[in-house]
DOVEXSE-375179 format. One record per residue: residue number from 0; y, z, x of N, C-alpha, C in turn. Coordinates in pm, 1 decimal. Example, Ala and Ser with C-alpha at 12.3 -4.5 7.8 and 13.67 -1.06 7.14 Angstrom:
<filos>
   n       nv       nw       nu      cav      caw      cau       cv       cw       cu
   0   -569.0    780.0   1319.0   -450.0    780.0   1230.0   -330.0    780.0   1320.0
   1   -225.0    708.0   1285.0   -106.0    714.0   1367.0      3.0    787.0   1290.0
</filos>
This chain:
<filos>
   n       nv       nw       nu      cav      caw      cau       cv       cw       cu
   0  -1689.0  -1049.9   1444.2  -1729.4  -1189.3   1447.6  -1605.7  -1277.5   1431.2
   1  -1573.2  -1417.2   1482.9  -1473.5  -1476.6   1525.6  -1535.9  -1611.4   1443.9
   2  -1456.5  -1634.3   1336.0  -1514.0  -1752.1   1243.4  -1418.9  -1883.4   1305.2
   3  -1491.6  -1991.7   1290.5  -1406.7  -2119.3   1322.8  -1315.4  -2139.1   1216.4
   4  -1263.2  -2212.0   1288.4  -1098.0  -2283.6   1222.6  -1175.5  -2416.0   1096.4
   5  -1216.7  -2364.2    999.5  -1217.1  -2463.6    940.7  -1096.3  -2509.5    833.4
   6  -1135.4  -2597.3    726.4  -1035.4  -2627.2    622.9  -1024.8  -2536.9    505.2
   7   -972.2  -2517.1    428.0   -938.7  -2369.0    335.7  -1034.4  -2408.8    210.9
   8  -1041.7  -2338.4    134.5  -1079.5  -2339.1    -10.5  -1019.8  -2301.6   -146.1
   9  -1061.2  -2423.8   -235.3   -990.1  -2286.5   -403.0  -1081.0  -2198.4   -428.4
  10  -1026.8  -2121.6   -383.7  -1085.6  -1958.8   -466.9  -1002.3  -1936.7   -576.9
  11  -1128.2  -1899.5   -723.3  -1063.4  -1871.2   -837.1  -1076.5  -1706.7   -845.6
  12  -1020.4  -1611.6   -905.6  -1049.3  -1516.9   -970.1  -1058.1  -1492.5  -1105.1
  13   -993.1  -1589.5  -1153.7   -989.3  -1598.7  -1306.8   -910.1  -1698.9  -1356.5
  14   -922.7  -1768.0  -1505.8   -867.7  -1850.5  -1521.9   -685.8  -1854.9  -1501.5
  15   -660.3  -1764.3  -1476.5   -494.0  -1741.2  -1468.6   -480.9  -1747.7  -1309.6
  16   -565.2  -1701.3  -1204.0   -582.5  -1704.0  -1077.9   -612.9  -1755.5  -1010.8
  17   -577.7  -1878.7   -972.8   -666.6  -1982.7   -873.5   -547.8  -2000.1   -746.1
  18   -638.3  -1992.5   -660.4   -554.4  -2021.9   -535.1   -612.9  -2117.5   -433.7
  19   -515.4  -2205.0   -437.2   -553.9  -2337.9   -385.1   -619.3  -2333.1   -263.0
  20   -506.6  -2317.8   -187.3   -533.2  -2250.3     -5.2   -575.4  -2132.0     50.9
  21   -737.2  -2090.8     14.7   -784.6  -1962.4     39.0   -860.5  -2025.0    182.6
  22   -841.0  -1957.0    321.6   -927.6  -1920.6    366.7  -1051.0  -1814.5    377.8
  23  -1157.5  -1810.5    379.1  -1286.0  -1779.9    357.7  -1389.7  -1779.1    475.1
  24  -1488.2  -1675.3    520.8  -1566.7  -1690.9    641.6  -1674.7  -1667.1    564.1
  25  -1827.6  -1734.4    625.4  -1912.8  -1763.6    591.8  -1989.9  -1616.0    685.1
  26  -2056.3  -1541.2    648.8  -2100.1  -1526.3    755.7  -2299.8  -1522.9    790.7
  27  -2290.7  -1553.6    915.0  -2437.1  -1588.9    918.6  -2628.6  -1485.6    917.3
  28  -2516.7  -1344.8    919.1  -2621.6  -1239.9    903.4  -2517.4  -1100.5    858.1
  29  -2629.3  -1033.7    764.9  -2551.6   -942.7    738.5  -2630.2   -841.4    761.4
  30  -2617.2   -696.8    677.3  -2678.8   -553.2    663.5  -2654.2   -491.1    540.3
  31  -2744.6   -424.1    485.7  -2666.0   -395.0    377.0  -2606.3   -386.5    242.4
  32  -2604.6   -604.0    209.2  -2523.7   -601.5    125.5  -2654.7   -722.8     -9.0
  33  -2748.3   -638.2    -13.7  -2835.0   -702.1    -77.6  -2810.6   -656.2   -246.7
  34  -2790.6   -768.9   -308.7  -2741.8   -763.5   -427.9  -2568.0   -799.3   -440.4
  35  -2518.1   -833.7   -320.4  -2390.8   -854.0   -325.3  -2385.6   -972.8   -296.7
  36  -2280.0  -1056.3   -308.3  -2256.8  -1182.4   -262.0  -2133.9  -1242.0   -179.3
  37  -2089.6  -1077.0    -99.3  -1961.4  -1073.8    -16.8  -1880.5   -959.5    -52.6
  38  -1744.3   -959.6     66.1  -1600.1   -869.7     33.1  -1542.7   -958.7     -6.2
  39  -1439.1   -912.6    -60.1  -1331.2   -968.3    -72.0  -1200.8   -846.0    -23.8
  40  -1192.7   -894.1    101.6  -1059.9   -786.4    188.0   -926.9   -809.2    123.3
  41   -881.8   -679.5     89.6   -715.6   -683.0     39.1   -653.2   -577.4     94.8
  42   -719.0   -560.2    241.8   -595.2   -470.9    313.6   -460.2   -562.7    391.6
  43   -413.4   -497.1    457.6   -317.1   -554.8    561.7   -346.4   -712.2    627.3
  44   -257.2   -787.8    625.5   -314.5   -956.4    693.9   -358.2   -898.9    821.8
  45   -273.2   -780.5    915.6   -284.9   -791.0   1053.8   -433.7   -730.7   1083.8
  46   -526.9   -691.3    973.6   -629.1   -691.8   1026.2   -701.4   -810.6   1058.5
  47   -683.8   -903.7   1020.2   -738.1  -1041.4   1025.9   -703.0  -1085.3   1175.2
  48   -609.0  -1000.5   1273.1   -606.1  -1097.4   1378.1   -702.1  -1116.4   1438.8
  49   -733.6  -1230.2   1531.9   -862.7  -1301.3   1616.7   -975.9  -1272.2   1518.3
  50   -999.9  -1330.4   1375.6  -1093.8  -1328.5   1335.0  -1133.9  -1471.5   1308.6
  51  -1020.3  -1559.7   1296.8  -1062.0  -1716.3   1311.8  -1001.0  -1773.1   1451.5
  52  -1060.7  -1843.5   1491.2  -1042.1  -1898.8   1578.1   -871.6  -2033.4   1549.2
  53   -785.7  -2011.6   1665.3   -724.1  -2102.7   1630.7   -598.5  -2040.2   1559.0
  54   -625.7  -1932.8   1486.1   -541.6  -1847.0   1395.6   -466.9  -1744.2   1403.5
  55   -347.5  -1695.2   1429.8   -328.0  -1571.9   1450.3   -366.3  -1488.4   1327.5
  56   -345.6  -1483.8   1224.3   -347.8  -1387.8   1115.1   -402.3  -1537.7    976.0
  57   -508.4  -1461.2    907.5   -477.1  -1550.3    799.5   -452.1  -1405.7    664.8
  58   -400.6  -1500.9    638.6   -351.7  -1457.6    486.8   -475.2  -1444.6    405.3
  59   -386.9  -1360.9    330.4   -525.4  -1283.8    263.8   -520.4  -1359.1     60.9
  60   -605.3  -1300.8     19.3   -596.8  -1359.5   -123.9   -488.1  -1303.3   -167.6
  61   -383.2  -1156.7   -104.6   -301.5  -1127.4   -228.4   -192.5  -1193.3   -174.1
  62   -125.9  -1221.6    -45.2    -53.7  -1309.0     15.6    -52.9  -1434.6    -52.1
  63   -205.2  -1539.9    -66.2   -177.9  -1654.5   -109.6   -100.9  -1654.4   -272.6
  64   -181.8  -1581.4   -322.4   -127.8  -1539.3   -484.6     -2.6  -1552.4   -485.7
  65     65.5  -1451.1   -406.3    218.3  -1437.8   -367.1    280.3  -1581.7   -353.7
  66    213.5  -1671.4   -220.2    302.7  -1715.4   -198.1    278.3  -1852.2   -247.4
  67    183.1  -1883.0   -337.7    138.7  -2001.0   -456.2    227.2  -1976.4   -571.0
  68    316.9  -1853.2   -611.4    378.2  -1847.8   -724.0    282.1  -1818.0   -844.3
  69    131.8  -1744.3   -820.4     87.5  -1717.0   -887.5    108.4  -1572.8   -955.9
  70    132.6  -1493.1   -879.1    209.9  -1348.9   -901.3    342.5  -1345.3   -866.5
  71    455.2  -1256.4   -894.4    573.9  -1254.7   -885.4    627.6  -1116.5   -780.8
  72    495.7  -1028.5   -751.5    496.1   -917.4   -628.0    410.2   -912.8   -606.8
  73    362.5   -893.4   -436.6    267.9   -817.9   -392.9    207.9   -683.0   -461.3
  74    148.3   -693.8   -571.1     87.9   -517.4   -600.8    -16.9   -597.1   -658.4
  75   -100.9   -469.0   -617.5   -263.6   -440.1   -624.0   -306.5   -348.9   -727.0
  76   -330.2   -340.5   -845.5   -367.6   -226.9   -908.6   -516.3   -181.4   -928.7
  77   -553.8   -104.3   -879.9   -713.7    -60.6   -895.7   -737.4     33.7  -1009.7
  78   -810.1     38.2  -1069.7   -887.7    174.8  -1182.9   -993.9    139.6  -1171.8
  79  -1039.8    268.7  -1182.8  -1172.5    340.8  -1168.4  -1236.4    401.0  -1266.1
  80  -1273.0    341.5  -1391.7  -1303.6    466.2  -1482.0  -1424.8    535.5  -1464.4
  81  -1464.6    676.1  -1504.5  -1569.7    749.2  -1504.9  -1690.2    624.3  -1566.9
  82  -1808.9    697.0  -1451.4  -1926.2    629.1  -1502.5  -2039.2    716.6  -1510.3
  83  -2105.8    678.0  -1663.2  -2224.2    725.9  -1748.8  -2345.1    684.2  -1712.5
  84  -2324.4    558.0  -1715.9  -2448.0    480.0  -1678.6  -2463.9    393.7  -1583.1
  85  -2611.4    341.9  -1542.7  -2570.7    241.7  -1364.1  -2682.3    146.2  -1392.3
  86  -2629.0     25.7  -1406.0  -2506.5    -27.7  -1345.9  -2445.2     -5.9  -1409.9
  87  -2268.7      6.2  -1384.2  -2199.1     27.7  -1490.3  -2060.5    -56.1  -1443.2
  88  -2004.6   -203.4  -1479.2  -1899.3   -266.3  -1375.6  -1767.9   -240.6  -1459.2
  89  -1706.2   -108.1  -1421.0  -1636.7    -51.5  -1514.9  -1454.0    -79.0  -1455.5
  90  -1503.2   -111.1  -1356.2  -1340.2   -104.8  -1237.8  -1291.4   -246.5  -1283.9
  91  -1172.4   -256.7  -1233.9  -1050.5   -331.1  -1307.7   -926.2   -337.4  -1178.9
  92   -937.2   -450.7  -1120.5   -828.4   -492.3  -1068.1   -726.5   -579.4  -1127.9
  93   -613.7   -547.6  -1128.5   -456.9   -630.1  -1162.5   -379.0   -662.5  -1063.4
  94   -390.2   -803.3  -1002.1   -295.1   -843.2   -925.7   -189.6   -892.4   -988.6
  95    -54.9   -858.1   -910.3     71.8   -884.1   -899.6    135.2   -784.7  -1014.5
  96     73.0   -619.1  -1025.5    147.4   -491.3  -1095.1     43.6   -461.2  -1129.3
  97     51.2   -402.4  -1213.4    -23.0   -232.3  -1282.0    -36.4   -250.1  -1395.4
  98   -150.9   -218.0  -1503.1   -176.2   -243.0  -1640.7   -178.9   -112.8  -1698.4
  99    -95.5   -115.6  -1736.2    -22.8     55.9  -1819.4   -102.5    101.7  -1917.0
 100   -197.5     41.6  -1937.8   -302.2     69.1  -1988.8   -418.5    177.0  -1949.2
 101   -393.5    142.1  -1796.6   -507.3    207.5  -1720.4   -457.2    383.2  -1702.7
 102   -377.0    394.2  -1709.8   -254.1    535.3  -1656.5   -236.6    586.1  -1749.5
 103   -183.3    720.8  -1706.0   -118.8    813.5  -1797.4    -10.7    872.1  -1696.3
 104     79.2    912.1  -1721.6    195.4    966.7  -1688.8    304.9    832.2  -1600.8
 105    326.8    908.3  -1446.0    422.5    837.5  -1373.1    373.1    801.7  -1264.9
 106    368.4    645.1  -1211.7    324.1    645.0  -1068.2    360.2    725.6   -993.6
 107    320.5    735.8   -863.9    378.6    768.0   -776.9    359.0    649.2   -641.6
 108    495.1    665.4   -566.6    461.1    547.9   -491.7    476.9    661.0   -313.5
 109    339.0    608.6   -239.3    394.7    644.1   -103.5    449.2    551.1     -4.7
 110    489.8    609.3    119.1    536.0    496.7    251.7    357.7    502.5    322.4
 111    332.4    397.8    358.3    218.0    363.4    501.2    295.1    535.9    585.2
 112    185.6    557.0    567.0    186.0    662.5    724.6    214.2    596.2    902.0
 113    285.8    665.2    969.9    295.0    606.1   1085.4    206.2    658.9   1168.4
 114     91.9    741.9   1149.9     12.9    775.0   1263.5   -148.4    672.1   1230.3
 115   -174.1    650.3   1356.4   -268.7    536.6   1375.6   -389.7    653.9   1373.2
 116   -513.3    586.1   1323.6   -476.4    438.5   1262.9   -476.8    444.2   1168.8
 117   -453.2    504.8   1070.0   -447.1    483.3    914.0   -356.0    412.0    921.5
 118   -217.9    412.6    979.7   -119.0    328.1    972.0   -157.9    167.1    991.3
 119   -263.6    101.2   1020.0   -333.3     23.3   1022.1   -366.9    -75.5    900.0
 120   -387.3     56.6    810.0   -420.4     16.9    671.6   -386.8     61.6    552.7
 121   -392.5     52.4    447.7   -296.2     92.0    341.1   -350.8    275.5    318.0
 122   -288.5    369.7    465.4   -298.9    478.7    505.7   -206.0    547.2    464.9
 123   -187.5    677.1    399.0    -80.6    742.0    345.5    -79.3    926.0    432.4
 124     33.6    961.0    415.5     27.3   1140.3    424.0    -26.0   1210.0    362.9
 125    -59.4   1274.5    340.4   -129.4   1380.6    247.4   -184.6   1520.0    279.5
 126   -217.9   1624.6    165.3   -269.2   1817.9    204.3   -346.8   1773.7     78.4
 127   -487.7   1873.2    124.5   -525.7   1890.7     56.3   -576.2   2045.2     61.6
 128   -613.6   2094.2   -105.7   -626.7   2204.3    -97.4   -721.3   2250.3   -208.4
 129   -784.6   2368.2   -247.5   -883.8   2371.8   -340.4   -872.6   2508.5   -406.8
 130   -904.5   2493.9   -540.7   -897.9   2593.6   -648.4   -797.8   2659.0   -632.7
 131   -786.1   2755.4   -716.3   -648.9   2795.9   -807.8   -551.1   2851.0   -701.7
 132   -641.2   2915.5   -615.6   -555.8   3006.2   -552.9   -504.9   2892.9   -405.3
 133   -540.5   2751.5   -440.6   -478.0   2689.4   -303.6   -502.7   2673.5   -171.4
 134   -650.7   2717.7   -185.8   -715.6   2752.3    -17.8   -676.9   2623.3     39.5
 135   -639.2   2625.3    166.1   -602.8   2491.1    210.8   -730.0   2408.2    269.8
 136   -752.1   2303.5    271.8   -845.5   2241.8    337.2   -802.2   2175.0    456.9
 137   -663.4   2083.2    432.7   -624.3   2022.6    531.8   -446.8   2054.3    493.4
 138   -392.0   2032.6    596.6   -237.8   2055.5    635.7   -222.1   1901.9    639.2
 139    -76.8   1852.9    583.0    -59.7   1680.3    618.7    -58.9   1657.9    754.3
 140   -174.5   1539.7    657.1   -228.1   1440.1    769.1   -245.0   1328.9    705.5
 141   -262.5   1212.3    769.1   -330.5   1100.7    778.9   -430.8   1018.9    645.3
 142   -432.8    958.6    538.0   -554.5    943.7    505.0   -571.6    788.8    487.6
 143   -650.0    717.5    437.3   -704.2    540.9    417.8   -727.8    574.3    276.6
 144   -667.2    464.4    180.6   -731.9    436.4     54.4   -800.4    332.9      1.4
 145   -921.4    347.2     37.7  -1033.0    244.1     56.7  -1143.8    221.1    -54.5
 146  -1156.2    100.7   -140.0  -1153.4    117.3   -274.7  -1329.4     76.0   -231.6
 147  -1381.7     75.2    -83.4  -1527.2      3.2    -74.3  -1574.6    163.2     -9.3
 148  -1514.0    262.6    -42.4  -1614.4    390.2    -14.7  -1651.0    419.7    -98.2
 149  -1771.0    510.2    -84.7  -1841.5    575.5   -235.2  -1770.1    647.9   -224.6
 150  -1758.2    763.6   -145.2  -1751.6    916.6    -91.6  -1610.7    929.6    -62.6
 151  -1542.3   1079.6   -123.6  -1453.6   1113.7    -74.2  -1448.8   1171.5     59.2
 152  -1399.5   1094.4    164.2  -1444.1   1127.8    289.8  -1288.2   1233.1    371.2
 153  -1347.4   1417.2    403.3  -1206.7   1455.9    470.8  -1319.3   1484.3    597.5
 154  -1188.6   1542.7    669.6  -1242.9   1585.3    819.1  -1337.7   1720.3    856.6
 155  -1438.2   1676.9    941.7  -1529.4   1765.1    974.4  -1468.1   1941.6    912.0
 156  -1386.6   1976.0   1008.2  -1360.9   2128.5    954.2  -1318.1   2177.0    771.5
 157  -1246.2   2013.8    726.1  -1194.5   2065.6    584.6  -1332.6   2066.5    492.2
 158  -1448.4   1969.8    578.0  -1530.4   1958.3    486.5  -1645.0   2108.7    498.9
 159  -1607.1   2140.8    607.9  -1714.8   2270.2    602.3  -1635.2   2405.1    555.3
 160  -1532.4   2402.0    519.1  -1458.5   2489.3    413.0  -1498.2   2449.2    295.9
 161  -1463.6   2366.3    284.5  -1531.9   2312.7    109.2  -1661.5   2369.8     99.6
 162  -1778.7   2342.8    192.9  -1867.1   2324.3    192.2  -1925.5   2532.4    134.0
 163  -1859.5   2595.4    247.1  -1844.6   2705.4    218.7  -1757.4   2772.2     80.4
 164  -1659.7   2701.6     85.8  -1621.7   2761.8    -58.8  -1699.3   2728.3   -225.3
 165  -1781.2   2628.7   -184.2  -1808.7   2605.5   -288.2  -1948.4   2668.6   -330.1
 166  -2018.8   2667.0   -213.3  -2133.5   2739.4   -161.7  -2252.9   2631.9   -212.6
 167  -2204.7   2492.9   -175.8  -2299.2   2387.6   -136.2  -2385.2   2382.2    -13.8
 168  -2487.0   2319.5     -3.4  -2562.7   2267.9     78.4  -2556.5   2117.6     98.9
 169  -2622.6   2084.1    282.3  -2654.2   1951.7    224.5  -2777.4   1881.9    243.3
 170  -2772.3   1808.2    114.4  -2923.7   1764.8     92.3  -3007.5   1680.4    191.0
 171  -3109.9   1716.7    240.7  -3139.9   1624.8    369.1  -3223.0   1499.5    314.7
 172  -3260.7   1476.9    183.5  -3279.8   1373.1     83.6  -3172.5   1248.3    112.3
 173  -3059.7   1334.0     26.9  -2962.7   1200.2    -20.3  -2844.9   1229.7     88.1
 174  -2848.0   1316.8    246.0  -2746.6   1294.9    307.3  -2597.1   1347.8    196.4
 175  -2621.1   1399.9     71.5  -2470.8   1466.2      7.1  -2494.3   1581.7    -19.7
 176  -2371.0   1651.3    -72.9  -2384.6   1818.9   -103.4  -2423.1   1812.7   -227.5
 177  -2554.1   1916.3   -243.7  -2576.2   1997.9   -329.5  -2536.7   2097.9   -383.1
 178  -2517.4   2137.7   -470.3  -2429.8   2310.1   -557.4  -2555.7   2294.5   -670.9
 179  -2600.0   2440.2   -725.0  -2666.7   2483.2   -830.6  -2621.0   2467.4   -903.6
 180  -2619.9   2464.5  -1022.8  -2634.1   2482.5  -1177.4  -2481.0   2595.6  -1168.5
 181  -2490.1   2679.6  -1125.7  -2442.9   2814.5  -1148.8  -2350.4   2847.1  -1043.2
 182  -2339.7   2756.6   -906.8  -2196.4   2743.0   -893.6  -2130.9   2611.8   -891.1
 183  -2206.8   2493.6   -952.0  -2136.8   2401.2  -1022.0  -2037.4   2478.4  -1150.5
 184  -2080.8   2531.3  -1220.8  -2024.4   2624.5  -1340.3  -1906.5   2672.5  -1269.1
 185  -1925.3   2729.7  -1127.7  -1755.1   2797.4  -1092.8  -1685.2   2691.7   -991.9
 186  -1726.1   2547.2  -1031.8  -1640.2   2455.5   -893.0  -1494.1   2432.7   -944.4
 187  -1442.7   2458.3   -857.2  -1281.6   2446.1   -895.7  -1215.5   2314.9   -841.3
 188  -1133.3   2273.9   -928.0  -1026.4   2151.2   -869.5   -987.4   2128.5   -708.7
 189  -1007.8   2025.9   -658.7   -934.5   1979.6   -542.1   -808.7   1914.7   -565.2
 190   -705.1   1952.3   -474.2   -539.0   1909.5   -534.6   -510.6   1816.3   -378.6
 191   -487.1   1738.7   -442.5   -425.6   1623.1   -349.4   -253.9   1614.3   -323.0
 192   -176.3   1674.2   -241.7    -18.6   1640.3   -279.3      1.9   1494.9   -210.1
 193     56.6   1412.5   -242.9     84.2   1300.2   -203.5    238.0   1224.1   -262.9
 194    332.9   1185.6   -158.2    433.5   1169.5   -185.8    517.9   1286.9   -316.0
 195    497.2   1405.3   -297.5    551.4   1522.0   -354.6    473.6   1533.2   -446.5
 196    368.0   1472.6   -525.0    314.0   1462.1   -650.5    165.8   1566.5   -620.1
 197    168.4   1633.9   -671.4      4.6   1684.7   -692.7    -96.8   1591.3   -800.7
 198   -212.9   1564.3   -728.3   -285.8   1536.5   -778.6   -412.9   1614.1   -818.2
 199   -472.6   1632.3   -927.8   -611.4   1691.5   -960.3   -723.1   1622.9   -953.6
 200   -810.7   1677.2   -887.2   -923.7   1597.9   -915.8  -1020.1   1730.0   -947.7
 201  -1085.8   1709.7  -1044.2  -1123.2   1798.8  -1115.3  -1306.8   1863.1  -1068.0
 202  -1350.7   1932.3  -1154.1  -1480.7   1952.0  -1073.7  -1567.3   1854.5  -1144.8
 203  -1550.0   1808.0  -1257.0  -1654.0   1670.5  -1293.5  -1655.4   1556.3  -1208.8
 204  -1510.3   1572.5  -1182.9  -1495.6   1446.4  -1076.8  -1578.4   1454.0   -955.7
 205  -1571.7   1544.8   -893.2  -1590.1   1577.6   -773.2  -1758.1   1551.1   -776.5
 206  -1846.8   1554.8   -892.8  -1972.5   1535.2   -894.1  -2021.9   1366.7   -941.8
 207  -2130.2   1343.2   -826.8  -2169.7   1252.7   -880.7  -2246.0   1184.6  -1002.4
 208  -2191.3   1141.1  -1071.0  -2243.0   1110.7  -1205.3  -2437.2   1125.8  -1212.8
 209  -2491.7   1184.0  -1332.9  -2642.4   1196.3  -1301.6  -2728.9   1079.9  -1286.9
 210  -2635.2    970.8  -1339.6  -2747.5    843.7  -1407.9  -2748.8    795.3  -1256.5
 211  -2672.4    856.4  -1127.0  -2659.2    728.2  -1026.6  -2774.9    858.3   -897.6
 212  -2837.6    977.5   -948.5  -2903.8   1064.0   -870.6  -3043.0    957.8   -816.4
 213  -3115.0    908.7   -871.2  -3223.0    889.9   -834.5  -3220.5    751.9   -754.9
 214  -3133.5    643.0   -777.4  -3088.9    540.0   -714.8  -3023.8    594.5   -567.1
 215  -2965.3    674.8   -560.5  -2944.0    710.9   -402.6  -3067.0    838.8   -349.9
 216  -3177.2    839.0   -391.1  -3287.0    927.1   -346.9  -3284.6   1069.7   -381.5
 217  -3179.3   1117.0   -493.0  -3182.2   1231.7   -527.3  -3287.9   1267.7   -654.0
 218  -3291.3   1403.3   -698.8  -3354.3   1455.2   -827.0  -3254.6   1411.1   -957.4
 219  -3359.8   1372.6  -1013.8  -3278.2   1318.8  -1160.2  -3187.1   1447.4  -1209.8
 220  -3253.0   1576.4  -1260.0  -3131.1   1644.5  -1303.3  -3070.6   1740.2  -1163.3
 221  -3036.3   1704.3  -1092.4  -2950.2   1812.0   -979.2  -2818.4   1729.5   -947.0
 222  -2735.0   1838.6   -911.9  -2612.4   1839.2   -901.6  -2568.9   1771.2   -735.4
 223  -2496.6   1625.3   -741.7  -2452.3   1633.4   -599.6  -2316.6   1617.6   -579.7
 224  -2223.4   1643.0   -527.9  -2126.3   1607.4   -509.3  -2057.2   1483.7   -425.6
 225  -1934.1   1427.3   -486.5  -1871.7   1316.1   -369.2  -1807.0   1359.4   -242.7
 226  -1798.1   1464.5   -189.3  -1725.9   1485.4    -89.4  -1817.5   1473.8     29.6
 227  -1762.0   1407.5    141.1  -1827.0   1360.1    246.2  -1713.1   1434.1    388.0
 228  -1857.1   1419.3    485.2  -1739.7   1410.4    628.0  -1709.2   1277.8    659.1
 229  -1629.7   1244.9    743.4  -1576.8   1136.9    820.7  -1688.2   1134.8    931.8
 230  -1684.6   1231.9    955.8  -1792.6   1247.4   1126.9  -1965.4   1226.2   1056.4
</filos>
C-alpha cells in the first residue's frame, strides 16, 4: 500500500523519547491485528521505498532519534525474557545501546549478510546444528532477525531433520511440533554459530511455554515446540 505525502507527527516513546518529525501511515484495512493498535518498523529505511507517495525513503523512528540528537548511535537493543504467564509484556527495547542489564557475558556483533534477500534486512550468516554430537541442520547460510515472529523459522529440509531427530510430530490442531513427555525428556540443545560465537538455545527454550498452549488451539498440558518451516 502507497500512503500519501502527508505532514509528519510527534511520536513519543517515552518521556526521554519524543520525536518531533515522525512520519506515520494510517492504514485503512487490516488482518490479523485485533488487539493491536499497529507496527512499529525498525528495519532498514530502504524498505520504505515507494511506500509514500512523493518520497523516496522515509526515515524510520530509529533514524529520526538519531538524527533529533535524541540518541547518540544507531543501536537497537531487544530482550526477550522467558514467559510463565499470558499475557505476559515482558520484552524491553533500548534505543541508542544495550542495557547490560539484560545480558550476560560478551556481545557479539555480525556484518548484514550479502546474499538477498536477507541482505535486505537486518539478515546475518549463520550454521546451525543440534545436540551434543552436532548433527548439522543447516551449513552457513542466510538468516532475518525478526523480533515480529513467534516461531523459530529454518528451511524446509533442516526442519525435517529436526523434526526426525527429535521424533516430533506435527500437530494438525495448532499447525506446531509436538514431542511426548518422554522425548521432550531427551530434547537436546540447538547451537547457533554466528559471527564465530556459538550460541545455545536450550531444550526449554525450544518449547513453547504451557500457559500460551490453549490460546493458540493446543492441549493445556502437551508439549509444543517453536521451531517452524519457512515453507
Amino acid at each position: 500500500m502507497i500512503f500519501p505525502n502527508t505532514d509528519n507527527d510527534t511520536v513519543t516513546l517515552s518521556s526521554e523519547l519524543v520525536i518531533k518529525d515522525q512520519s506515520i501511515g494510517v492504514a485503512d484495512k487490516s488482518q490479523g491485528f485485533t488487539g493491536y493498535d499497529g507496527i512499529l518498523g525498525l528495519g532498514p529505511a530502504a524498505l520504505t521505498k515507494d511506500t509514500v507517495s512523493g518520497v523516496d525513503e522515509v526515515r524510520t523512528v530509529s533514524d529520526n532519534l538519531l538524527a533529533e540528537g535524541e540518541i547518540g548511535t544507531e543501536v537497537l537493543g531487544v530482550s526477550f525474557a522467558p514467559s510463565t504467564t499470558a499475557p505476559n509484556a515482558n520484552g524491553v527495547l533500548t534505543f541508542g545501546g544495550v542495557d547490560a542489564s539484560r545480558y550476560t557475558g560478551v556481545i557479539t556483533y555480525a556484518p548484514i549478510t550479502s546474499v538477498s534477500p536477507a541482505s535486505n534486512y537486518w539478515g546475518i550468516d549463520q550454521s546451525l546444528s543440534y545436540g551434543s554430537q552436532k548433527a548439522t541442520l543447516l551449513n552457513t547460510t542466510s538468516g532475518i532477525g525478526d523480533t515480529g515472529s513467534t516461531l523459530l523459522l529454518i528451511a524446509q529440509d533442516a526442519f525435517e531433520t529436526y523434526t526426525n531427530l527429535t521424533n516430533a510430530t506435527v500437530d494438525q490442531s495448532t499447525g506446531l511440533l509436538k514431542i511426548s513427555d518422554a522425548d521432550y525428556a531427551k530434547l537436546e540443545s540447538l547451537y547457533f554459530e554466528i559471527g564465530g560465537t556459538t550460541f545455545e538455545l536450550t531444550a526449554n527454550a525450544q518449547r513453547l511455554p504451557q500457559a500460551f498452549n490453549e490460546l493458540v488451539g493446543g492441549e493445556r498440558n502437551s508439549t509444543y515446540l517453536t521451531i517452524g518451516s519457512v515453507s
